[in-house]
C-alpha positions in Angstrom: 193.7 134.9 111.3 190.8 135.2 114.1 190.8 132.1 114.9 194.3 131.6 115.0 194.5 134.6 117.5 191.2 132.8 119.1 192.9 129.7 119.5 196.2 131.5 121.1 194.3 133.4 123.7 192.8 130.1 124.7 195.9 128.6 125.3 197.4 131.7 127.0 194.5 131.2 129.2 195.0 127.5 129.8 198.8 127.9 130.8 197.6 130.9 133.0 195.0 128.9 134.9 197.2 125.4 134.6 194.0 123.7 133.0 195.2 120.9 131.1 195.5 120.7 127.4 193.5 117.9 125.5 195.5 115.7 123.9 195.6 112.1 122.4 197.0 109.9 125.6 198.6 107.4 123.3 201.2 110.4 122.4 201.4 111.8 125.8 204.6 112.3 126.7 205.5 111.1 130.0 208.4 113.6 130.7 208.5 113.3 134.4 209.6 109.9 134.6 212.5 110.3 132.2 213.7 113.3 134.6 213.6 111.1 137.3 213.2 108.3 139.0 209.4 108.1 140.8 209.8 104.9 142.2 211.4 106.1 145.2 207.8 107.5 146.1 206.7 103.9 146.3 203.8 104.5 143.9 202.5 103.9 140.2 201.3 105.1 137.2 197.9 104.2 136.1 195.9 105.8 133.0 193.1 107.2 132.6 190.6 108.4 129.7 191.9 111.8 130.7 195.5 110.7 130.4 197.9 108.9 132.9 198.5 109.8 136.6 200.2 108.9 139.7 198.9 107.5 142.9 200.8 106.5 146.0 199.4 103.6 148.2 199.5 102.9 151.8 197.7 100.2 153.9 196.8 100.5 157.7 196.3 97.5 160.0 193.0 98.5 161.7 195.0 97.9 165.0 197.2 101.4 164.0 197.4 103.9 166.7 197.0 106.9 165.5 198.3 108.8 169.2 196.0 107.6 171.9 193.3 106.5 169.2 193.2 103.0 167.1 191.9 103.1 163.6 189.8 100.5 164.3 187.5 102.9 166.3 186.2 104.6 163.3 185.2 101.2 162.0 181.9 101.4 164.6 181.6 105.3 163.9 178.2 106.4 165.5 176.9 108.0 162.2 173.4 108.3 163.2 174.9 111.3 166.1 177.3 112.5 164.1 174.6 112.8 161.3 172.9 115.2 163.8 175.6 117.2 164.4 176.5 118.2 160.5 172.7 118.6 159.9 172.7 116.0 157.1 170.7 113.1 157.7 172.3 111.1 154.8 174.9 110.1 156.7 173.1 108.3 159.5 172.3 105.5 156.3 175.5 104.5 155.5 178.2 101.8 156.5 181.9 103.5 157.7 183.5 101.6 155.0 181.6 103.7 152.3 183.0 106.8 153.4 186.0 108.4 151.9 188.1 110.4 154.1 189.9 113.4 152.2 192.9 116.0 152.5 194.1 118.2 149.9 197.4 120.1 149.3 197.6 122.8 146.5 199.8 125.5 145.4 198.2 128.9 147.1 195.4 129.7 149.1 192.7 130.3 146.6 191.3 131.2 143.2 191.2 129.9 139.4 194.7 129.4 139.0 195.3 127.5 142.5 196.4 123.6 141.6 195.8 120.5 143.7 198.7 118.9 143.1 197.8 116.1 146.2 194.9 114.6 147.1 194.8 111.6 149.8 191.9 109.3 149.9 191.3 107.1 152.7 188.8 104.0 152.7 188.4 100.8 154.9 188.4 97.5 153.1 187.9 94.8 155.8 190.0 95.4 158.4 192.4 97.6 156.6 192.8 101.4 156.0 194.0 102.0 152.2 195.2 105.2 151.3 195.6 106.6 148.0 197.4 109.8 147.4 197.0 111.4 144.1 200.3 113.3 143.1 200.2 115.5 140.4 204.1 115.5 139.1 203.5 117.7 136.3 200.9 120.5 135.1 200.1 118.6 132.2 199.4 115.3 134.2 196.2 117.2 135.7 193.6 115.4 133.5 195.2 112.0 134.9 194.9 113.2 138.7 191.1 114.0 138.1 190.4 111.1 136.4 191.9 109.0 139.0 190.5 110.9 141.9 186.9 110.7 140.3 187.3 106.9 139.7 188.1 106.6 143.1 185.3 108.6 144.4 182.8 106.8 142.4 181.4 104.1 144.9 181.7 106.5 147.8 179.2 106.9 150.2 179.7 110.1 151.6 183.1 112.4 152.3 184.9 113.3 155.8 187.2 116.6 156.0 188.7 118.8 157.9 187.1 122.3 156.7 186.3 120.5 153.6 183.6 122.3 152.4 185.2 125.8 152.7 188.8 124.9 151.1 189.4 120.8 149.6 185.7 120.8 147.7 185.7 124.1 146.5 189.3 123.8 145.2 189.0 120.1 143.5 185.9 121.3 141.8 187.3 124.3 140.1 189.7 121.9 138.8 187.2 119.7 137.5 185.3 122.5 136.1 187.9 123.9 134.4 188.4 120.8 132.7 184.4 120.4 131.7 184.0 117.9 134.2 181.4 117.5 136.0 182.5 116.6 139.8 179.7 114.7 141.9 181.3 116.1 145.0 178.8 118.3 146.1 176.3 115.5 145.4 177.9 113.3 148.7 176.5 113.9 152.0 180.0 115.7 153.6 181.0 115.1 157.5 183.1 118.5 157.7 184.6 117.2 161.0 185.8 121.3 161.7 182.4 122.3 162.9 181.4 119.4 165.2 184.6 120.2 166.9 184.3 123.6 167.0 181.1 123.2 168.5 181.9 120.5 171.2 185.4 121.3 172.5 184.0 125.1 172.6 186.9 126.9 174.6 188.8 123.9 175.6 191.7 125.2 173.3 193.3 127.9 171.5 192.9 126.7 168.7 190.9 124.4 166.3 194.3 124.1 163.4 194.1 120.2 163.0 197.9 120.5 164.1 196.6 121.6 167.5 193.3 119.2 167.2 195.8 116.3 167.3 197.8 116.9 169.7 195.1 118.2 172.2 192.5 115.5 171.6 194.3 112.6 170.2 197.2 112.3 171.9 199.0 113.0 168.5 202.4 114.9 168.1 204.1 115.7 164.6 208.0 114.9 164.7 210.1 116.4 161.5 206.8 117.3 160.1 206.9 119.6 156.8 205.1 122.6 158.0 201.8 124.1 155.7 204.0 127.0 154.5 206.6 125.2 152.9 204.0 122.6 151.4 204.0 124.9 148.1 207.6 125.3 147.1 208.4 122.0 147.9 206.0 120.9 145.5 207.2 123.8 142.9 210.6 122.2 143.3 209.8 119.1 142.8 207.8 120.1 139.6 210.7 121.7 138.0 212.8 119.2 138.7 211.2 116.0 139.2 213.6 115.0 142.3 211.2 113.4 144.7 213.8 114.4 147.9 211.3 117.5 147.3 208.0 115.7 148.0 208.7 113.3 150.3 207.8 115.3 153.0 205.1 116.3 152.2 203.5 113.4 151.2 204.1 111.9 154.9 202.6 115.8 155.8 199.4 114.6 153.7 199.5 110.8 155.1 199.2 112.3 158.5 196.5 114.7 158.0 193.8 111.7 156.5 195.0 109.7 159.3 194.0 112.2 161.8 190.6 112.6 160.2 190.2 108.9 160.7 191.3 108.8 164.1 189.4 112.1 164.7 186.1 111.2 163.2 186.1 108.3 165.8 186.9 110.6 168.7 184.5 112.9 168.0 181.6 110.2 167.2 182.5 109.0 170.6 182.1 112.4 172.7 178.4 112.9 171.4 177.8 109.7 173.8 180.6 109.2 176.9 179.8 109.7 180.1 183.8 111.0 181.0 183.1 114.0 178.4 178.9 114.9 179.4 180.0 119.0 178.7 180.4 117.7 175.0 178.0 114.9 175.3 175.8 117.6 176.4 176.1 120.2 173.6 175.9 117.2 171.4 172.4 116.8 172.4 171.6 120.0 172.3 172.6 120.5 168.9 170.7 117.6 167.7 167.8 119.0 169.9 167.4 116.5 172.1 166.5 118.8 174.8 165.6 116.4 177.9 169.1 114.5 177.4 171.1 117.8 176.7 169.6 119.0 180.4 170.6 115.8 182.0 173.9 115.7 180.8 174.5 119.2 181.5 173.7 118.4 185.3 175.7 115.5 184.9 179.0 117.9 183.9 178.3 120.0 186.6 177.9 117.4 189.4 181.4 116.1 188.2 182.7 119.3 189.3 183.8 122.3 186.4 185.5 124.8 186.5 183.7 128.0 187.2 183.2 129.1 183.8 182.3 126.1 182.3 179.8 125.5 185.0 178.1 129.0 184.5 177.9 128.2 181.0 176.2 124.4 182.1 173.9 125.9 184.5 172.3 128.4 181.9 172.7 125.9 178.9 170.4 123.5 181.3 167.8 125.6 182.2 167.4 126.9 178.6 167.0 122.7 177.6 164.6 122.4 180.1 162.5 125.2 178.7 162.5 123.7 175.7 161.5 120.3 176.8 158.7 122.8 179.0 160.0 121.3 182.2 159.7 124.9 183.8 160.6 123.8 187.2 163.7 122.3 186.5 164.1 125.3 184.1 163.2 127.5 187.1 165.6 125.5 189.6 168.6 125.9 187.5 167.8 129.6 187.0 167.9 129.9 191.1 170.9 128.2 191.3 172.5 130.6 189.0 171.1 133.7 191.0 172.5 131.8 193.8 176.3 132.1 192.5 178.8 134.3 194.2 180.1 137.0 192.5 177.4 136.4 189.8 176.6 140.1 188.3 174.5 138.7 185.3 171.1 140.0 184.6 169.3 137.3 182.5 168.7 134.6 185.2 166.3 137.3 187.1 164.4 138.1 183.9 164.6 134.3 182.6 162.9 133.5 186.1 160.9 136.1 186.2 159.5 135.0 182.9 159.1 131.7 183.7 156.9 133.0 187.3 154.9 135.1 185.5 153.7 133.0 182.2 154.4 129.2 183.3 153.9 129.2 186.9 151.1 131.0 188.0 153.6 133.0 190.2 153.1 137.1 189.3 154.5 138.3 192.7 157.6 136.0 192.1 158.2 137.8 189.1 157.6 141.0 190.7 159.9 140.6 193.7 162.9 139.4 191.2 162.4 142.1 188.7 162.2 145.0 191.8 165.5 142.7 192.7 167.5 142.8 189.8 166.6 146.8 189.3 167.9 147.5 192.5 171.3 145.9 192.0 171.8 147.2 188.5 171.6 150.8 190.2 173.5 150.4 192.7 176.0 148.9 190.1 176.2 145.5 191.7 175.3 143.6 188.3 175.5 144.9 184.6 172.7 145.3 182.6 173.2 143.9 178.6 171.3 144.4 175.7 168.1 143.8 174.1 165.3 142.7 177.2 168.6 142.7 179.4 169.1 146.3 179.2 168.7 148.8 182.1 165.5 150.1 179.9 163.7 146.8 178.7 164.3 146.0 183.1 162.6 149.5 183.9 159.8 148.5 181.2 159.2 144.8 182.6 158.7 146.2 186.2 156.6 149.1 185.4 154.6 146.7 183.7 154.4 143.9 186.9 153.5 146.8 189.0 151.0 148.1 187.0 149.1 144.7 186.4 149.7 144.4 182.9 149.2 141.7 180.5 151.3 138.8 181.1 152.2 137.6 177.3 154.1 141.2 176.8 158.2 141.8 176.9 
């Protein structure tokens, strides 16, 4: 009797999670297709040792414009930068062709009983784009979409995403845990494409959604597109009743999104370098901490002319390189220039340059006159103090300590 009871909670559980039941795939029956009729997706069934599944495939001429961007750029992707900029140094050995470029759609936001029920899988072979999307038409077909999707994954290199590693990984390898597989996902060096961007294009929209990505930076716009809300009850339609009008849209939804990390990939792995973008070329460097380079390029975006807060943030950003690259008079030049600045009511260029006087150029009574400078001002309310050393204390401290003949290697 207990382990009848045992072996009923365990399949409460299963159906309340949507883990798949074992079963022998010679018997499995392959409802879906006798509902309706799949081949209107264009696709196939396949088996697996896991059971059978269903994958969608669509080929790309290299030569595809993806809005403004060819496919073929991501062919000559600059891994070795775009390595630097994800911190993972794995990437910078491989060839584009071994990585696989992945989007996921589910059926909620998060937790154990969240399905993929779509995965798309880009790869180049040759000259081509292939992608394979994954479709889950049933619960029960679950152990045939993992199988599938781990064949698939087997001779890849590396993955590309677009916030990947917080939502697609994490939600694929619940799945394959709770179907005692063991996912080599984590294992693959991962090019989360969500925080180079974030980190180069700092600002330049209001928003980093791939939706607005696209259109901003690739020249991309989505016509008739299925929007992300509706993605899950289209899918739960189409489940129930195995009418594919249901999924169509979403599948192009999901086409779109793996095409955009393509085309995206290759943008981005082109901003680290050109000269028509140095702001981004600059951060770039500066993230990979090539210091010298990251200087140059920030003067470089500024003598092209920014806008005024954009050049404020250049100006600082390059003396801060050069300090790092100990180039304390170019360090100290930008600093001036930044004092120099109408309508400028910062603080930390005086103390920056103050420091630099005191403890890299020999120059005490510089640092004196700046610091009795920037006091001054900050009384008479004509620049705001911060925090921390920029605080209307730490200033007070800093001149006391000037005027008094301290020791220079203190605050």
């Amino acid at each position: 009797m207990f382990e009848r009871d045992a072996q009923g909670l365990r399949e409460r559980l299963r159906a309340a999670l949507h883990q798949p039941v074992r079963r022998d795939t010679g018997a499995f029956d392959r409802s879906v297709t006798e509902r309706a009729d799949l081949s209107r997706l264009g696709g196939r069934w396949f088996e697996t040792p896991l059971g059978p599944g269903y994958v969608i495939e669509s080929v790309y001429d290299a030569g595809h414009y993806h809005g403004d961007v060819p496919l073929r750029r991501a062919l000559a992707l600059p891994l070795g930068r775009l390595a630097q900029q994800v911190r993972d140094a794995r990437l910078a050995e491989l060839e584009p062709a071994r990585l696989r470029f992945v989007d996921t759609e589910t059926t909620g936001l998060g937790g154990a009983g969240t399905m993929v029920f779509l995965c798309g899988v880009a790869r180049f072979e040759g000259t081509e784009l292939r992608l394979r999307q994954y479709l889950l038409p049933g619960p029960e077909y679950e152990g045939g979409l993992l199988g599938g999707l781990g064949e698939e994954l087997e001779e890849a290199g590396g993955l590309v995403s677009y916030n990947g590693k917080a939502f697609d990984i994490p939600a694929l390898e619940t799945r394959y845990v709770l179907a005692r597989m063991r996912p080599r996902l984590r294992d693959l060096p991962h090019l989360d494409l969500l925080h180079p961007n974030r980190r180069l294009f700092k600002g330049a929209f209001s928003s980093h959604r791939l939706a607005v990505v696209e259109r901003e930076l690739l020249g991309f716009e989505r016509e008739d597109d299925c929007p992300s809300a509706e993605v899950p009850e289209r899918y739960r339609w189409f489940a129930r009743t195995g009418d594919p009008t249901h999924i169509l849209p979403v599948l192009r939804h999901n086409a779109w999104d793996v095409l955009s990390l393509v085309a995206l990939a290759a943008y981005l792995g082109a901003s680290c370098d050109d000269p028509g973008r140095p702001l981004q070329a600059a951060r770039a460097a500066a993230y990979a901490g090539d210091w010298l380079e990251a200087a140059a390029r920030y003067e470089a975006a500024i003598a092209q002319g920014l806008p005024r807060a954009e050049r404020l943030e250049a100006l600082e950003q390059a003396a801060r390189a050069y300090q790092k690259a100990g180039a304390w008079e170019q360090a100290a030049a930008c600093w001036e220039r930044l004092i120099g600045e109408p309508r400028s009511r910062r603080v930390a260029p005086y103390v920056e340059l103050a420091k630099l006087r005191e403890r890299r150029l020999g120059d005490r009574a510089g640092a004196l006159a700046l610091m009795e400078e920037v006091v001054a001002l900050a009384e008479r309310g004509l620049v705001r103090p911060g925090s921390g050393e920029y605080g209307m204390e730490a200033l007070r401290r800093r001149l006391g300590r000037l005027r008094g003949g301290g020791s220079g290697e203190q605050g």
